[in-house]
C-alpha positions in Angstrom: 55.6 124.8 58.9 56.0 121.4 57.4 58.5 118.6 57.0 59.7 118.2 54.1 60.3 114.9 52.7 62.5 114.0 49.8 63.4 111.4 47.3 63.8 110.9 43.1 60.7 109.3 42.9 58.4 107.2 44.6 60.3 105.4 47.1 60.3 108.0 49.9 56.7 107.6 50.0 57.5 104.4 52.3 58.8 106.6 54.6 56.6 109.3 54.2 54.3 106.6 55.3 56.3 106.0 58.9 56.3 109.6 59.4 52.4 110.0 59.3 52.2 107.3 61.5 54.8 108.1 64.5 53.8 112.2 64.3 50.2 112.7 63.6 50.2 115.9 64.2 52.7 117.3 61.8 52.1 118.8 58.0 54.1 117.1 55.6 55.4 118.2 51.9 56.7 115.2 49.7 59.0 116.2 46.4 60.0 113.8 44.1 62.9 114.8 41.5 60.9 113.1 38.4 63.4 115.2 36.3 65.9 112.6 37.1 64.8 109.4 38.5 66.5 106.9 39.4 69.6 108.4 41.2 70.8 104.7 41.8 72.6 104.4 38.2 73.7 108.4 38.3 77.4 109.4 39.3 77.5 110.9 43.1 78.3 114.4 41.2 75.4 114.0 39.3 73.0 113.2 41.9 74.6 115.9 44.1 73.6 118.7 41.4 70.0 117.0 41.5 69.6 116.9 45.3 70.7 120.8 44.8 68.3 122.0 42.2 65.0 119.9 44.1 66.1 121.7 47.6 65.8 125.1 45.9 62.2 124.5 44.8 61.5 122.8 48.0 62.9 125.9 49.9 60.2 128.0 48.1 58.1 126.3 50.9 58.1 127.0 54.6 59.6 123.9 56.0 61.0 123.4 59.3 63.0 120.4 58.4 64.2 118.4 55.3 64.3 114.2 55.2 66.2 112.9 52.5 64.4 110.0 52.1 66.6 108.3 49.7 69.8 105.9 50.6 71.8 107.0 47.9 71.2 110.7 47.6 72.2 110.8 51.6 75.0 109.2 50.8 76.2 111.3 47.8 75.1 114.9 49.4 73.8 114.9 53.4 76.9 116.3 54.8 77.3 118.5 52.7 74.0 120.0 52.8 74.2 120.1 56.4 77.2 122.0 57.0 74.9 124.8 54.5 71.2 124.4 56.1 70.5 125.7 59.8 67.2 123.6 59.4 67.9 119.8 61.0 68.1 117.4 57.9 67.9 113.5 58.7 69.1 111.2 56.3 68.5 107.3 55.3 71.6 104.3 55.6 71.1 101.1 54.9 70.0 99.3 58.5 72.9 97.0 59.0 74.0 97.8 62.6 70.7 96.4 63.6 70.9 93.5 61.2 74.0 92.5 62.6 73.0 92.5 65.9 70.1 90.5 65.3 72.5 87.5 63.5 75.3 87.7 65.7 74.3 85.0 68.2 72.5 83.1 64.9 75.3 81.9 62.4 73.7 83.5 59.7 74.1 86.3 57.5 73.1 89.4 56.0 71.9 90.4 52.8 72.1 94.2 51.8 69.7 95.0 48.6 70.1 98.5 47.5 71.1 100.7 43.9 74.9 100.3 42.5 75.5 103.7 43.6 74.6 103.0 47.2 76.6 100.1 47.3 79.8 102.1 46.0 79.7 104.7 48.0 82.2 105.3 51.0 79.5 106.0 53.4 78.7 102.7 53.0 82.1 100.9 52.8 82.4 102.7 56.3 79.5 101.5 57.7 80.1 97.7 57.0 83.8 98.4 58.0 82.4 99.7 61.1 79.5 96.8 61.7 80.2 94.0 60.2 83.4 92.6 62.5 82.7 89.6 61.4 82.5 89.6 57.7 78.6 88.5 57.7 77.2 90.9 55.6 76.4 90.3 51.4 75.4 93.0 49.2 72.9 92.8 46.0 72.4 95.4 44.1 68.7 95.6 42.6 68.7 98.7 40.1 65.4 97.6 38.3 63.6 97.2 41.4 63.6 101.3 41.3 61.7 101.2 37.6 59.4 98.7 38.5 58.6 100.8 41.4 58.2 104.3 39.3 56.2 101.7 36.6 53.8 100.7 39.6 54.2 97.6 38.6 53.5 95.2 41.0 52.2 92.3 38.8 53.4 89.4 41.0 54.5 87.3 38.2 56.8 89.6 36.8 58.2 90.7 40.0 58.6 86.9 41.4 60.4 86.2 38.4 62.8 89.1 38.8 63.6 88.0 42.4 64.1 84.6 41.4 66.7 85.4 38.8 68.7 87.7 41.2 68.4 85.2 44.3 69.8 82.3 42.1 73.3 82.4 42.8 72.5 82.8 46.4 71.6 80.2 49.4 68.7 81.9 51.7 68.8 79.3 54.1 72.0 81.0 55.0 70.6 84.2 55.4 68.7 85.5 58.8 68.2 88.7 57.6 67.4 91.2 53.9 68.4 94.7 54.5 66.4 97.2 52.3 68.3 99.6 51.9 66.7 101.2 49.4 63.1 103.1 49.9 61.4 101.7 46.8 62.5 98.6 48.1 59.7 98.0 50.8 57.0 98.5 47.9 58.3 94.7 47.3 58.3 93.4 51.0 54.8 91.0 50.9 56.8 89.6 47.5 60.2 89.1 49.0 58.2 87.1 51.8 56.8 84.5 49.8 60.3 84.1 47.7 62.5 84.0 51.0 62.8 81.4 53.6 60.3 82.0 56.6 63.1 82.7 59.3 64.9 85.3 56.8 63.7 88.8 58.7 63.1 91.9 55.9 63.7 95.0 57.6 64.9 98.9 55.7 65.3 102.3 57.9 62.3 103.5 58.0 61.3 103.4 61.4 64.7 104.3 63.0 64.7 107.5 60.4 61.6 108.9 61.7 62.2 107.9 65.2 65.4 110.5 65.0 63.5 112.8 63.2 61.1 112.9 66.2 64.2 113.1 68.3 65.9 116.1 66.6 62.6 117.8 66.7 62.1 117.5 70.4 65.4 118.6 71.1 64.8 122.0 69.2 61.3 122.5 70.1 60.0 121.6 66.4 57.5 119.1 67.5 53.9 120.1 65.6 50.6 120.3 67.8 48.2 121.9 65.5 48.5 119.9 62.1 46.6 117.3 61.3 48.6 114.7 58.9 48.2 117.2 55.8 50.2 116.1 52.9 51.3 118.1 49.8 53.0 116.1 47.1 55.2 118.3 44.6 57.6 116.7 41.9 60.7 118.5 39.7 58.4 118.1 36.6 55.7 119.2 37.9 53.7 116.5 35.9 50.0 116.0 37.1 50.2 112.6 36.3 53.0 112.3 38.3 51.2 113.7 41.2 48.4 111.7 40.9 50.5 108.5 40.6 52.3 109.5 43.9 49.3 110.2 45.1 47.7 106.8 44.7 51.4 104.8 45.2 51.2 106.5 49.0 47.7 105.1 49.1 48.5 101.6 48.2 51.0 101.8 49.9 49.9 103.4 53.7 46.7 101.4 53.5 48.9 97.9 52.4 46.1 97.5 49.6 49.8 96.6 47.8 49.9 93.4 50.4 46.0 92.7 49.9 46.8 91.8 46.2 49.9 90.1 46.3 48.9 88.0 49.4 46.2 86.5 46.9 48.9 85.1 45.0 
């Protein structure tokens, strides 16, 4: 059985990456919803419809759990799909308890990059209701971040550029920390570290998703011991390029060949 993995495009693939790392013995399946990508700009009921029609062809698989690894089509559909799924499903939010933590004692804020549609969605209001006592936290949202991403581009003179437009009406230096709460996002970390202020900390939910993954597995006895890190990637459109592409994002991606390149800049 294998963990399914899901997102509208490439972005999950950061996460995808975590997950080989923290449990190399599990099988993983990756789906992408290329039908529909980017689900940042969609309506919640439109993204809801999506995240429904992409579980029904994942569900053609054997899986023994889902992770939506997408910020905004948790926020839009997670609960609901849980209260209809026996099978654990773990979902993405924006890591802003932690960031808050780590600038409480500091003075300075944090900045919360994700789509317009994560931003407005009431699971998030609720979490920086719930965090942020102390009114520290900024949000930005980044919608063409996610085509760039699906464009692989990663030319660092077009991307620099973008950042620099979109950080202009902010001061960094008052910033200790960029939330990513976005998976295409971390594509864009080695970038966002040259543009940003070396104390500013970059950090998305990668790490704490699969680390609960890895917990809810435990708890139900789901933890793999015969698979060996085998990944199938399947998308809505069932493209070939598409596959390929994902195929050779995860690469640049899990082997930081993305990093190499930009770091040359």
């Amino acid at each position: 059985m294998r963990i399914a993995l899901f997102d509208s495009g490439l972005g999950g693939l950061t996460v995808l990456s975590e997950a080989v790392k923290q449990l190399p013995k599990e099988d993983f399946l990756f789906f992408a919803d290329t039908l529909h990508v980017p689900y940042g700009t969609k309506t919640k009921e439109q993204v809801q419809d999506f995240v429904r029609e992409s579980l029904n062809q994942i569900l053609q698989e054997d899986i023994k759990a889902l992770v939506i690894a997408c910020n905004t089509a948790t926020s839009a559909a997670a609960e609901e799909l849980r209260q209809e799924y026996s099978f654990p499903i773990i979902g993405m939010e924006p890591a802003v308890k932690p960031a808050v933590e780590m600038n409480r004692e500091t003075g300075k804020r944090v900045l919360v990059a994700a789509t317009p549609l994560t931003l407005h969605q009431s699971k998030y209001t609720q979490l920086i209701s719930r965090v942020d006592d102390h009114s520290i936290v900024d949000s930005l949202p980044l919608p063409e971040l996610v085509t760039y991403c699906e464009a692989m581009q990663f030319d660092p003179a077009v991307i620099l550029a973008y950042f620099s437009e979109k950080f202009s009406s902010y001061n960094l230096n008052d910033y200790g920390t960029l939330v990513l709460g976005c998976t295409h996002f971390p594509f864009y970390k080695p970038l966002l570290s040259k543009i940003l202020p070396k104390h500013v900390k970059i950090i998305d939910g990668s790490r704490g998703t699969v680390r609960r993954l890895t917990q809810v597995l435990a708890e139900k006895g789901l933890l793999g011991e015969r698979g060996g890190g085998d990944i199938r990637f399947a998308c809505s459109s069932q493209d070939p390029t598409y596959l390929l592409k994902m195929q050779q994002a995860f690469e640049l991606y899990h082997s930081r060949q993305i990093a190499y390149v930009i770091d040359k800049v």
